[in-house]
N, C-alpha and C positions, 0 to 999 in steps of 0.2 A: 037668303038673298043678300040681305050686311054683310053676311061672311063673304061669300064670291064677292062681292064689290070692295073689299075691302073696309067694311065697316067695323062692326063688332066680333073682335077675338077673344076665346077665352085664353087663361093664363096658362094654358100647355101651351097652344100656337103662339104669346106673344114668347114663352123662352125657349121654342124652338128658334124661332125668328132670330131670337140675338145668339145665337151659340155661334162661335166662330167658325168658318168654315175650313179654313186651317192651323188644325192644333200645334201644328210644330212654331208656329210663330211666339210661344214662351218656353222655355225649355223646361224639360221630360220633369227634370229631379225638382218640377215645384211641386209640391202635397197638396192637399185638396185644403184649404181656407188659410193658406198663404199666399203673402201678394208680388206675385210675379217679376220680375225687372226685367224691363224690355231689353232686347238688343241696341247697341250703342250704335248711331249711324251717323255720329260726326268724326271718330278717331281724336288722335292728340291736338289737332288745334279746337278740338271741343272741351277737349279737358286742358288745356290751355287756358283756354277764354274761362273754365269754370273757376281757377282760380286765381285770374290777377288783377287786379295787383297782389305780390306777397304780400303777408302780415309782417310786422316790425321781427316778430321773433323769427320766419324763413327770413328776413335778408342778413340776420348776423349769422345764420346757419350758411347760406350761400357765399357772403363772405370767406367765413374762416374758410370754406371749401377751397376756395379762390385763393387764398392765403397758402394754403398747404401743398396748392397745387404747382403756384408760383416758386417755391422753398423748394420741391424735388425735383420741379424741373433745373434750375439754376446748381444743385448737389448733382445732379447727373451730368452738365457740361462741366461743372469742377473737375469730378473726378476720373473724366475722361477725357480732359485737353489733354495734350504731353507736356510731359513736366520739363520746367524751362534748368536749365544747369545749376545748381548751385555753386557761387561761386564764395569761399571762403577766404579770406586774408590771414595768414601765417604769420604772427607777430614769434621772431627770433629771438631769445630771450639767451642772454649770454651772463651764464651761470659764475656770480661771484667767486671769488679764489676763499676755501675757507682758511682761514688765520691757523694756524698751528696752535696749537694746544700746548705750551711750554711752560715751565718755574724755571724760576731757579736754582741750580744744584747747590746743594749747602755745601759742598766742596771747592768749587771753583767759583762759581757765581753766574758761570754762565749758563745760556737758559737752554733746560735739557727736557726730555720726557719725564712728565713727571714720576716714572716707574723707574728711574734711576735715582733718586732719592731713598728708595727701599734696600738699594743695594747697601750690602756691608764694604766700609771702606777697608779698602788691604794697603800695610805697609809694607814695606819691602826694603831692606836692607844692602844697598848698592856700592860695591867699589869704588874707590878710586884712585890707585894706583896706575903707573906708567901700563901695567900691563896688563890691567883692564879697560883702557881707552879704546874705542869709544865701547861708550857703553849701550846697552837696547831697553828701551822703553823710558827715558828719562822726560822725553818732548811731550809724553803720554799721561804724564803724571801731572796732577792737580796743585797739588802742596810738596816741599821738597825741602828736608831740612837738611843742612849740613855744618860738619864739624871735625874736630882733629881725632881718627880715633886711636891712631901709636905712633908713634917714631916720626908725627910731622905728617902722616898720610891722614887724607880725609877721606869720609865715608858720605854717605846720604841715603835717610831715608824716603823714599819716595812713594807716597800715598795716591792709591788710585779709588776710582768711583767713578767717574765719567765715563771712562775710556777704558777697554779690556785687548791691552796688547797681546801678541801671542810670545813671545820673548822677552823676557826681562832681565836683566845680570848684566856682568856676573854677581851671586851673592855672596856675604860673608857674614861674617860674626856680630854678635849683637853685645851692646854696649848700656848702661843703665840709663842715658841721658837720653837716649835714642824710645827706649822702652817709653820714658815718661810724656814726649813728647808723642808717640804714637798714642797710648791710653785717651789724651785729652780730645783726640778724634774716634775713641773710643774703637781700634782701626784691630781689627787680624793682625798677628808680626809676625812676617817673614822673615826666616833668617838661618845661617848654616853654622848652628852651637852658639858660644858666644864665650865672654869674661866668665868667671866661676862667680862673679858679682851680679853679674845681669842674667846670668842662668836662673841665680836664688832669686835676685828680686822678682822676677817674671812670676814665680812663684807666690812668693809674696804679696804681692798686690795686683796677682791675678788677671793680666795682663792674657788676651785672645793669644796662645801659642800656637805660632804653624809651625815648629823647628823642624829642618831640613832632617835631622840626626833621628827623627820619632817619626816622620810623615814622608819616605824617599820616596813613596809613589807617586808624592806631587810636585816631584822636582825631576831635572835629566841633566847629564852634562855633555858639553859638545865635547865634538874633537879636534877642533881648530886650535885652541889655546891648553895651555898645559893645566896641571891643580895648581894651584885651590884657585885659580880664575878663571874655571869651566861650569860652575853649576847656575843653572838657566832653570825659568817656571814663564806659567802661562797665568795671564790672572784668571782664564777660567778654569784654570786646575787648582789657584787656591780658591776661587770662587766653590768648588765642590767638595774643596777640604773645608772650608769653613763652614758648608751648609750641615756636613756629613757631623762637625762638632757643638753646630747648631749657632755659628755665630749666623744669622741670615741676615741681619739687619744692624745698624750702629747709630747709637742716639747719643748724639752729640749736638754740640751749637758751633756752627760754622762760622764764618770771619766775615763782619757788616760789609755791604757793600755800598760802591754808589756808580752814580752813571757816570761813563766816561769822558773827562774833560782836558785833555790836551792843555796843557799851559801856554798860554801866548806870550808866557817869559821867562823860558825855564831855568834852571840854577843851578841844573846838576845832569849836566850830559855825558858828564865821564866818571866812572866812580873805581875805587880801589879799594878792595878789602884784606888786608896782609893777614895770612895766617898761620904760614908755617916755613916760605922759602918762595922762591920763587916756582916752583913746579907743581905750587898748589894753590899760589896768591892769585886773588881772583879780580879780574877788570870785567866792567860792562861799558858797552858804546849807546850811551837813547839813540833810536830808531825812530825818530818824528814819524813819519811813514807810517808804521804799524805801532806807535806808541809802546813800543815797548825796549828790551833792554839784550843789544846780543853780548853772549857772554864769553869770554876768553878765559883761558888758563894755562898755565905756562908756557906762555909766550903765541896762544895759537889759541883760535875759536874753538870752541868746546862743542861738537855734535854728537849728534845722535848716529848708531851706524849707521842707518841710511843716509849718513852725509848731509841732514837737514840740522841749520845751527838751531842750538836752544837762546830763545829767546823770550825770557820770564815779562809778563807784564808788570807785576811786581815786583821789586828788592826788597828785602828788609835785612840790616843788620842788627843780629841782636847782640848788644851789651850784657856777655854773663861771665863772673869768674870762671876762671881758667887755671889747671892743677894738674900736676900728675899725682897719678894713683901711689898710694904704698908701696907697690908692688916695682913701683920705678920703672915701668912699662904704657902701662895702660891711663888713657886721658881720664880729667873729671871736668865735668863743668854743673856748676851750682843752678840746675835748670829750676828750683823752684823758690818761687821769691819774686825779685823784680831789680828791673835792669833799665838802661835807655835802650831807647830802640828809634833807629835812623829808619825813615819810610822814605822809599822812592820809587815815585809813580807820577805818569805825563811828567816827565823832565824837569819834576823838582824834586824835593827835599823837604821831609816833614820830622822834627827830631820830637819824640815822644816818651813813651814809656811801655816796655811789654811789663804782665802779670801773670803770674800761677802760682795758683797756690795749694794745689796739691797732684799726687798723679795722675789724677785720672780728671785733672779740670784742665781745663779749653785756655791755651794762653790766650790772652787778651793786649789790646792795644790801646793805649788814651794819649791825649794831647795833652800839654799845660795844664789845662783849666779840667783834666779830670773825665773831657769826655771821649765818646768810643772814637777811633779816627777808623774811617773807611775807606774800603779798598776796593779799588779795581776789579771787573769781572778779570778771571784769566789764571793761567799758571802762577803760583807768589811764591817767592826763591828766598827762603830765610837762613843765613848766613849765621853762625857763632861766633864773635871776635874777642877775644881778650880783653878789649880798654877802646877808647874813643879814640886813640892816637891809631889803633889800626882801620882806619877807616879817612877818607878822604876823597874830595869829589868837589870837581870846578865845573866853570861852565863851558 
């Protein structure tokens, strides 16, 4: 009777009673005395609400998120605007002139490559007879000496290094005051034979021989002019005879120089140096203009064959005894020792003293008091005169 009315159950009927009546309301894969987890029936604003507010540590996570997110979005509009032109400024840069690399030639003094300096200086032994006028390569030549070498005809030698003409002559014979004077430039000597004096000496004191008469492959004669005023060379034919003999180079000491100063009162614009007659007596005119000195000779300007005058920057006369030979032919002059020596440069007059004192030393030049007197860059035209009375010069 309890029972039907609901009173007294035993413990089958009360856990019939609570058994669910539908099983599937926990799912399949829970095991028997595991505890179930219901079905979720709010979705994400339930799990939402379950956790907010974040804790301190989610909002620096949400942050940096926020941060990283801000950082690629901004790298994606960079590097897909279009790119704006660049525009560059061209600064024009106008490239300095570089200076020339130059010395000065211990020959001339004017200012050369310095690989002309290495070259061997060559003397050359030049005419000057009626009928070798004009002569070729004299404009060309650095240093030039000259002198009486017979019967009142003068000669010169003419030293090159700067300048490698292709015609030089006519040549001739070689003379012993000629020889000493070459040595002290320590120079190659060009020449066609010579005195039976200056043959030996060459020998002697061993003197760079180029003779015409031993070496004809470095020499040629024209056909314009008859003998012995046809024989012609190139300096670079002695240049390959000297190499070929091993002269390559010449060590010498060249003649002081200094810069060039125009006299603003000069003393000597006209000069004369008497040597042997009038058809070998020499006149110069100073050239204010190009400071230097045009030269005459008997009776008429002295050029080069090209028609271009020679005009030496320097003069010098030297003061050396004067002699004929034994032989009653051939010149002497006492080139070693010392002498006066007339210097003329920018349109004066410097009366000094040359030196040498042996063959193969460097004449030299001093003033009164002893010291070196200096010379002008340029061509220097040194003259042999007998005595001081052959020389004169006004203004």
């Amino acid at each position: 009777m309890d029972n039907e009315a609901g009173g007294f159950r035993t413990p089958d009927e009360v856990a019939t009673a609570e058994t669910p009546k539908d099983q599937n309301q926990y799912p399949q894969s829970a095991t028997p005395g595991s505890t179930p987890t219901p079905k979720s029936s709010g979705g994400w604003r339930q799990k939402l609400a379950q956790h907010w507010p974040p804790t301190r540590r989610q909002w620096f996570i949400i942050g940096g998120l926020v941060i990283l997110l801000i950082a690629a979005g901004c790298a994606f509009v960079l590097s897909h605007r279009p790119a704006k032109p660049v525009v560059t400024s061209q600064v024009k840069r106008i490239a300095k002139p570089v200076a020339p690399k130059t010395v000065a030639s211990n020959l001339s003094g004017l200012q050369v490559d310095p690989s002309i300096n290495q070259r061997p200086v060559t003397g050359v032994m030049i005419e000057n007879s009626l009928d070798s006028r004009p002569q070729s390569g004299l404009i060309q030549a650095s240093v030039i000496f000259e002198a009486i070498a017979e019967g009142g005809i003068t000669r010169f030698l003419a030293l090159f290094q700067d300048n490698a003409p292709d015609d030089i002559g006519p040549i001739r014979s070689a003379r012993p005051y000629y020889v000493q004077w070459a040595m002290g430039f320590d120079a190659g000597y060009a020449h066609v034979g010579g005195s039976p004096e200056a043959l030996a000496n060459i020998k002697t004191w061993g003197a760079k021989d180029l003779d015409q008469f031993a070496n004809g492959g470095s020499y040629h004669r024209i056909s314009s002019r008859p003998a012995p005023h046809n024989v012609y060379t190139s300096l670079a034919a002695l240049n390959q005879l000297q190499a070929a003999k091993g002269y390559t180079t010449s060590n010498y000491t060249g003649f002081p120089r200094k810069k060039v100063t125009p006299s603003k009162q000069p003393n000597a614009t006209k000069i004369d140096l008497a040597l042997s007659g009038r058809l070998y007596n020499v006149h110069y005119d100073y050239a204010a203009g190009t400071n230097s000195y045009n030269r005459s000779e008997g009776g008429a300007a002295h050029t080069d064959i090209s028609g271009v005058p020679i005009s030496p920057t320097v003069v010098i006369a030297l003061v050396v005894p004067y002699g004929i030979h034994s032989d009653g032919h051939h010149s002497e002059y006492a080139t070693i020792g010392s002498g006066s020596a007339y210097i003329f440069q920018d349109g004066t007059a410097v009366i000094g003293q040359w030196t040498k004192t042996s063959e193969k030393s460097q004449i030299t030049f001093t003033d009164a008091a002893g010291k070196p007197l200096l010379l002008n860059p340029g061509q220097a035209w040194l003259t042999a005169v007998g005595g001081t009375n052959n020389i004169s010069y006004a203004l």
